[in-house]
N, C-alpha and C positions, 0 to 999 in steps of 0.2 A: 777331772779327766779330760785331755786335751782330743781334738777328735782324731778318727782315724785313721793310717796309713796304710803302705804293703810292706812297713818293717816289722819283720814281727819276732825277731831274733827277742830272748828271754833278756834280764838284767840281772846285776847283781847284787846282794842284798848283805849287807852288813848290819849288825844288831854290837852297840858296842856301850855296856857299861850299864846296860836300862833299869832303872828302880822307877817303880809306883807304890803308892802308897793311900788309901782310903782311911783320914784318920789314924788311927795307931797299928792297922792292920796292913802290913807290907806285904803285896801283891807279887811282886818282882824285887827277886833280889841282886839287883845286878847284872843281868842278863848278857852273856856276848855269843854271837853264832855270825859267821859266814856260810852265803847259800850261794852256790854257783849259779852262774848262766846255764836257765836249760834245763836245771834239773828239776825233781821230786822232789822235795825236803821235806820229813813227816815230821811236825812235835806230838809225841804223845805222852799222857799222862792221866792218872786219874780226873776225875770231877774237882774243882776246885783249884788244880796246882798252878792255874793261872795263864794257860796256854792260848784262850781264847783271849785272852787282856794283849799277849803278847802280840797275836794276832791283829789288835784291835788298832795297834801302835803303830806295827808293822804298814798299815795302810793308811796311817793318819787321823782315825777315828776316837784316840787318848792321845793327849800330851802327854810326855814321862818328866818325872818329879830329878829326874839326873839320865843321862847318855842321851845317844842318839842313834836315830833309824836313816842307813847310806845306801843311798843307791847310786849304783857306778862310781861311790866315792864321793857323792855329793849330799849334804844331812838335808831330810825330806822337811826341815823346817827354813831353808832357807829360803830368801824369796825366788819364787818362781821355778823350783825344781821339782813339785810335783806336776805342774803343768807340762814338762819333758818327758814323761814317760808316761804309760798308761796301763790304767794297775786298775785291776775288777776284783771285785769279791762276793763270793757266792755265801749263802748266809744258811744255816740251819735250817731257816725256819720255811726257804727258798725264797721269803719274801716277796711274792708275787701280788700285782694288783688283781684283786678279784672281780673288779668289775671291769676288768678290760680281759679282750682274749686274750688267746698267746701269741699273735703275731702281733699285738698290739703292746704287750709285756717284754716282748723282747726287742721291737724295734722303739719305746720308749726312750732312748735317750738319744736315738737323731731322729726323732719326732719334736720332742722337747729342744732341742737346740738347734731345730733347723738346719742338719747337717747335709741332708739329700734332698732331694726332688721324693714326692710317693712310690712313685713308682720303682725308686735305684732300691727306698727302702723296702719294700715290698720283696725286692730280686734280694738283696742282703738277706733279712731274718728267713726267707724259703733254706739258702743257701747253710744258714748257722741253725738252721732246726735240722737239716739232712746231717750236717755234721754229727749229732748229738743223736740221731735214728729216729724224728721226730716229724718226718718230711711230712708235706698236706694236711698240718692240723693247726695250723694259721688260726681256724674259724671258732675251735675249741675252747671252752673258760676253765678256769683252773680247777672248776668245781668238777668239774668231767676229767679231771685227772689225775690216775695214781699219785701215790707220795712219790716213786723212783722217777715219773715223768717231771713232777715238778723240779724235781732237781733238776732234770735234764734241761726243763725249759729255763731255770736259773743261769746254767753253764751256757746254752743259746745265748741269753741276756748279758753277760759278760763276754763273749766274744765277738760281739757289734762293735768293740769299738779294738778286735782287732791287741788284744793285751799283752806286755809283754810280760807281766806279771799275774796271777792268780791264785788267791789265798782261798781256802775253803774251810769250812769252819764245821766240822764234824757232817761229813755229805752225804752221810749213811745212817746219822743218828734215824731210827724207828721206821728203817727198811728193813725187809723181809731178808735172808741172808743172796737169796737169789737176784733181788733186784741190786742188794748192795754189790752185787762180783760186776753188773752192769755199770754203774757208777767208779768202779776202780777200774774199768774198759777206758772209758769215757780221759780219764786223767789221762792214763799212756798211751791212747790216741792222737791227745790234744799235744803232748809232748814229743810225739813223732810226728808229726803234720804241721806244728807252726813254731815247735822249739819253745814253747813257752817255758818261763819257770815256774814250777809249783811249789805253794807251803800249804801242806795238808796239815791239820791241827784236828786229831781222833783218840779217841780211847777205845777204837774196833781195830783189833791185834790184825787179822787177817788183811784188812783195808792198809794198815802198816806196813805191814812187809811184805803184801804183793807188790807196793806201789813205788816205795820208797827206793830211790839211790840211796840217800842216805837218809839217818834219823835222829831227832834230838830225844833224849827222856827228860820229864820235867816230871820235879815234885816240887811242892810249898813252896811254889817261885824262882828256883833254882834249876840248873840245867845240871845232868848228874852224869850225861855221858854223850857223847858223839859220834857216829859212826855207821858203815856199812849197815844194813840188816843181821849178817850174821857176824858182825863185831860186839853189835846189841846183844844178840842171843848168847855170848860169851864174855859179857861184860860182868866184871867181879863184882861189882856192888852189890851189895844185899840188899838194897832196897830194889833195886832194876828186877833181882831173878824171882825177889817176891811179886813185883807186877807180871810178870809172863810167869811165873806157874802158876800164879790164882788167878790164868786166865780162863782155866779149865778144870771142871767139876767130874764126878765122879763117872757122867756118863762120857767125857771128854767133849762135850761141848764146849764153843765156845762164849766169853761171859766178858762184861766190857770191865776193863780196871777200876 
C-alpha cells in the first residue's frame, strides 16, 4: 500500500477468468465479475463457496492458478501496479494488535513507515475514529472493546491511508443484530463521504441487501448470478431461491446461508 493522498475517487475492479485450486480440490471455478467505481459489491454465499479466497485474490493475498485480478485495467500482478492504488482490508477477525491502543492500532501503518510527523498522526487517527463514531478513545485497548467497536476501529485502520478500495470479509460475522445495522451505517457512509468502492463478502442476508448496489451469489466456486438486490430476489435459479428462503425459520428470523 502506497501512502496516502486527497484522491479518494473508488477504482475499478475486474475479476476475469480466476481458478484456484488446493490439490485436487478446486476453489474457484473460473471466476469473472466487473465492479464499478464507487460502488457496494456484495458476494454472498454459504460457508465454503469460496468467497473469501476470492476475496483474498482480489487484494493480492492468493496467487490464482489461471485469470487475473484488473484494476483500472491494469492486472494487480504486474510490476508496480499495486503500488498505484490503495486498497485496505478489514478482516473478520478485525485483527487488531492487542497490546497497542486504538490510536496506536489505527495510526500503525504511518507510524511504521514513517509517513507523518506524531503529531499530523495523532490529528489523522482522531479524525478516522470520528468518522467511524469512535471519537476520544485513542487511549482505549481493544480488550475494552465491544466486538461492533473493533470493527469499527478495523474500518478507522483502513482509512489511514485514505483507500480507494475496501474489501471486508464477513463485518458482522458474531454481532448482535443491532450493532450489525451499525456496521452496514458505517459502509454507506464511507461510500457517501469518500466514493470509495466496496466488496463486502457475507452470508448475513440483511447486511446484503441493505448495502449492496449490486450482488454476486456464489456457490462451490462458481458465480450463479449477478445483479440488483431485487434482480437477486427474482433470480430463477433454484439454488439462489433455496439460499434466501432458508434464510428464515419458522419464527421468521433471520439465519446465515
Amino acid at each position: 500500500m502506497s501512502a496516502p493522498t486527497n484522491n479518494t475517487h473508488g477504482v475499478r475492479v475486474q475479476v476475469r477468468g480466476l481458478k484456484k485450486s488446493f490439490g485436487s480440490v478446486e476453489v474457484l471455478h473460473g471466476i469473472d465479475l466487473d465492479i464499478e467505481r464507487g460502488e457496494v459489491f456484495v458476494v454472498m454465499g454459504p460457508s465454503g463457496s469460496g468467497k473469501t479466497m476470492l476475496l483474498k485474490h482480489i487484494i493480492g493475498l492468493e496467487a490464482p492458478d489461471a485469470g487475473e485480478i484488473l484494476l483500472e485495467g491494469e492486472s494487480i500482478h504486474a510490476p508496480g501496479v499495486m503500488d498505484k492504488y490503495r486498497l485496505a482490508m478489514v478482516f473478520q477477525s478485525s485483527a487488531l494488535l492487542n497490546s497497542l491502543s486504538v490510536g496506536e492500532n489505527v495510526g500503525l501503518y504511518l507510524t511504521e513507515h514513517q509517513l507523518k510527523p506524531p503529531d499530523e498522526i495523532k490529528r489523522v487517527v482522531a479524525e478516522k475514529l470520528e468518522l467511524v463514531g469512535l471519537e476520544g478513545l485513542e487511549e482505549r485497548l481493544p480488550s475494552e472493546l465491544s466486538g461492533g467497536m473493533k470493527k469499527r476501529v478495523a474500518i478507522a485502520r483502513a482509512l489511514v491511508i485514505e483507500p480507494q478500495l475496501i474489501l471486508y470479509d464477513e463485518p458482522t460475522s458474531e454481532l448482535d443484530p443491532l450493532i450489525a445495522v451499525t456496521i452496514a451505517e458505517e459502509i454507506l457512509k464511507l461510500k457517501r463521504r469518500i466514493g470509495v468502492t466496496s466488496i463486502v463478502v457475507t452470508h448475513d442476508r440483511d447486511l446484503a441487501f441493505g448495502v449492496a448496489d449490486r450482488m454476486a451469489i456464489i456457490a462451490e466456486g462458481k458465480i450463479l448470478f449477478v445483479g440488483t438486490p431485487a434482480a437477486v430476489k427474482k433470480a430463477p435459479h433454484p439454488l439462489i431461491q433455496k439460499f434466501l428462503t432458508a434464510e428464515f425459520n419458522q419464527n421468521n428470523q433471520t439465519k446465515p446461508l
